[in-house]
C-alpha positions in Angstrom: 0.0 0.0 0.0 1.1 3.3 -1.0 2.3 5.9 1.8 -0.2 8.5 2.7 1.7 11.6 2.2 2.2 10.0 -1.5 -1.7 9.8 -1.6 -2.8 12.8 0.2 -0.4 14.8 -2.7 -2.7 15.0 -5.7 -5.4 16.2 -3.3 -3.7 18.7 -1.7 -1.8 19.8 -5.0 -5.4 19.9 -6.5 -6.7 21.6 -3.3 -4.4 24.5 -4.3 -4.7 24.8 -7.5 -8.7 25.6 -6.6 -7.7 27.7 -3.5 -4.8 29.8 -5.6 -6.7 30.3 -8.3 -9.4 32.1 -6.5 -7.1 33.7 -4.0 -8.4 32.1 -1.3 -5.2 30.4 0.3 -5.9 31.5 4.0 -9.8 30.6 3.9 -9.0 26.9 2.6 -6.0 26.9 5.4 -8.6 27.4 7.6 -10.8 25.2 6.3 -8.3 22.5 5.8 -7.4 23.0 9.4 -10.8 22.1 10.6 -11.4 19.7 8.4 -8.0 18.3 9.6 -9.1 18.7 13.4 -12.8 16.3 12.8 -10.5 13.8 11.3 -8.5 13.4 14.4 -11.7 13.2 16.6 -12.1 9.4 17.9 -15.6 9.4 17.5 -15.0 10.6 13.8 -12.2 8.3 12.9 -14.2 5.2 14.0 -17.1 6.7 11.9 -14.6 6.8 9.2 -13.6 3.3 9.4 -17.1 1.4 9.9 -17.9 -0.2 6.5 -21.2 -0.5 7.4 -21.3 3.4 7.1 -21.9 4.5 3.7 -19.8 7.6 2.1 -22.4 10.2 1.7 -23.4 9.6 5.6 -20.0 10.5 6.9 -19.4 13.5 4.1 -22.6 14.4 5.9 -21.4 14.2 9.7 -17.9 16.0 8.6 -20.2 18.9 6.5 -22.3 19.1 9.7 -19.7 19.0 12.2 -18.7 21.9 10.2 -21.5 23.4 9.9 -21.1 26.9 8.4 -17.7 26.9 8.1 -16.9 25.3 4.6 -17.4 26.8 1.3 -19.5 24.7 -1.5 -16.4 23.5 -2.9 -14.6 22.5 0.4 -18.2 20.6 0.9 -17.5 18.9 -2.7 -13.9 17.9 -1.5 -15.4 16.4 1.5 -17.7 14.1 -0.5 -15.2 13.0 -3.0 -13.0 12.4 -0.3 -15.4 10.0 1.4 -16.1 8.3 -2.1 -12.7 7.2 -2.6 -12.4 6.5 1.2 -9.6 9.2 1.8 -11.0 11.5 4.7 -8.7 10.1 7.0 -5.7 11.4 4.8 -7.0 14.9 5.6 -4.1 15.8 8.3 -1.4 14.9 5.8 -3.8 17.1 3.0 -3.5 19.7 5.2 0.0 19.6 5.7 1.0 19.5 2.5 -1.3 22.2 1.4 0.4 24.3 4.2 4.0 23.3 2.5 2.7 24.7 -1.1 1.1 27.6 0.6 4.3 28.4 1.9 6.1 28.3 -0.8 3.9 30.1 -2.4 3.8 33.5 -0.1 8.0 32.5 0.2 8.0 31.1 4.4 10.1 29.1 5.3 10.3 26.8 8.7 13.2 27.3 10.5 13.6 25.0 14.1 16.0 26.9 16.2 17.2 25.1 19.3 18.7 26.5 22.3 20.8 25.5 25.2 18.6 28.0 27.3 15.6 29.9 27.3 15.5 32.8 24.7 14.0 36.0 25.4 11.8 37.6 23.6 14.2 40.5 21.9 16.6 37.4 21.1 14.0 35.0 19.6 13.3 38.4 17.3 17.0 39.0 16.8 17.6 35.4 15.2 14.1 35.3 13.1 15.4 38.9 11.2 19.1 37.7 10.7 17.7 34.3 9.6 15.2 36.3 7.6 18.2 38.4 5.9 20.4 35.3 5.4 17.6 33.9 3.4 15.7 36.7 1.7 12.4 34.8 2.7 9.9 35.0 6.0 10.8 32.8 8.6 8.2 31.0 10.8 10.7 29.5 13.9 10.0 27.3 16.1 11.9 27.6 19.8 13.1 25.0 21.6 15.0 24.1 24.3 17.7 21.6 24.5 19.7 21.2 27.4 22.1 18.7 25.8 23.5 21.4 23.3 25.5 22.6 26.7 25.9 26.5 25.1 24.5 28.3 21.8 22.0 27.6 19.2 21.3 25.1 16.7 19.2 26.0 14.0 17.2 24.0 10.9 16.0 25.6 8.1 14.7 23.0 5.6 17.8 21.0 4.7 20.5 23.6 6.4 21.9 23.4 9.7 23.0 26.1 11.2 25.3 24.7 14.3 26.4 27.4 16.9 26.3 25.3 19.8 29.2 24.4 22.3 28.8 20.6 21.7 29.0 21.2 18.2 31.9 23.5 18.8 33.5 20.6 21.3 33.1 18.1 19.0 35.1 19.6 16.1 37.5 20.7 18.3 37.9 16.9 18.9 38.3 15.8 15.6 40.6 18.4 14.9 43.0 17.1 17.9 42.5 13.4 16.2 43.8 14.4 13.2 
C-alpha cells in the first residue's frame, strides 16, 4: 500500500490549485485546518472506518460538524473524499497544502534550538538575521535543549546552522585526532 503523504499529494496539489486560483489560500488553510481537526476526533475516525457506514453519511457528519464553516467547494472535497475512502488522509492534505502555501507566499520553517531559554528581543534578533540570510519569512519554532551545553542550533529546511558548544566541542575533537 502506498504511503499516505504520497496519496494525500494530488489532493492537496489539486486543493491548491482551486484555492490559488481564486485567491483564497488562507480561507482553505482554515478550512483544511478544521477539516484536519474532525478527522482526528475518535468518535470521527471510528465513523470513518465502519464499513457498514456509507460515504455520503460520513461526508454528511464532517459537513455538519462543520456546519457553516466550509465553502461549497470544500463541501464537494469532502464528499469526494469519502467516495474514494480518503477522509482520513485529511491531516497529511493539510500539511501538505500548508507546504505549497508556503512556498507560495516565500515562508520558510526554521527550528531553532537552544541551550537556554531565549527572550523575547533574542527570539526576534535570530528570526530577522535568519530572515536576511535567506531573503524569505521565517516562521521559527523555539526550543529548548539542554544537551546542546551553550549556543544555538538552528534547521531551516535542509540547512543546519550549528552554533552550539557541543557542536563546537566536537570539532574541536576531531581536529585534535587528526
Amino acid at each position: 500500500m502506498a504511503e499516505p503523504s504520497t496519496v494525500a499529494r494530488p489532493y492537496a496539489e489539486a486543493v491548491f490549485k482551486l484555492a490559488d486560483a481564486a485567491g483564497a489560500l488562507a480561507k482553505w488553510s482554515e478550512m483544511l485546518a478544521d477539516l484536519g481537526s474532525v478527522a482526528g476526533d475518535e468518535r470521527i475516525r471510528a465513523a470513518i472506518k465502519d464499513p457498514n457506514q456509507p460515504a455520503a453519511k460520513v461526508a454528511g457528519l464532517f459537513i455538519s460538524v462543520l456546519s457553516g464553516k466550509l465553502t461549497g467547494d470544500a463541501d464537494n472535497f469532502v464528499r469526494l473524499l469519502a467516495e474514494y475512502g480518503r477522509l482520513e488522509l485529511l491531516p497529511e492534505i493539510r500539511e501538505q497544502f500548508e507546504a505549497l502555501k508556503d512556498e507560495r507566499e516565500g515562508v520558510v520553517e526554521a527550528e531553532v534550538q537552544s541551550a537556554f531559554e531565549l527572550t523575547e528581543a533574542q527570539a526576534s534578533e535570530i528570526v530577522a538575521r535568519l530572515e536576511k540570510k535567506f531573503a524569505r519569512k521565517v516562521r521559527a519554532k523555539m526550543s529548548l535543549d539542554k544537551n546542546l551545553i551553550g549556543g544555538i542550533r538552528i534547521v531551516v529546511g535542509d540547512k543546519v546552522i550549528d552554533g552550539s558548544a557541543r557542536a563546537q566541542l566536537g570539532a574541536l575533537e576531531n581536529a585534535l585526532k587528526a
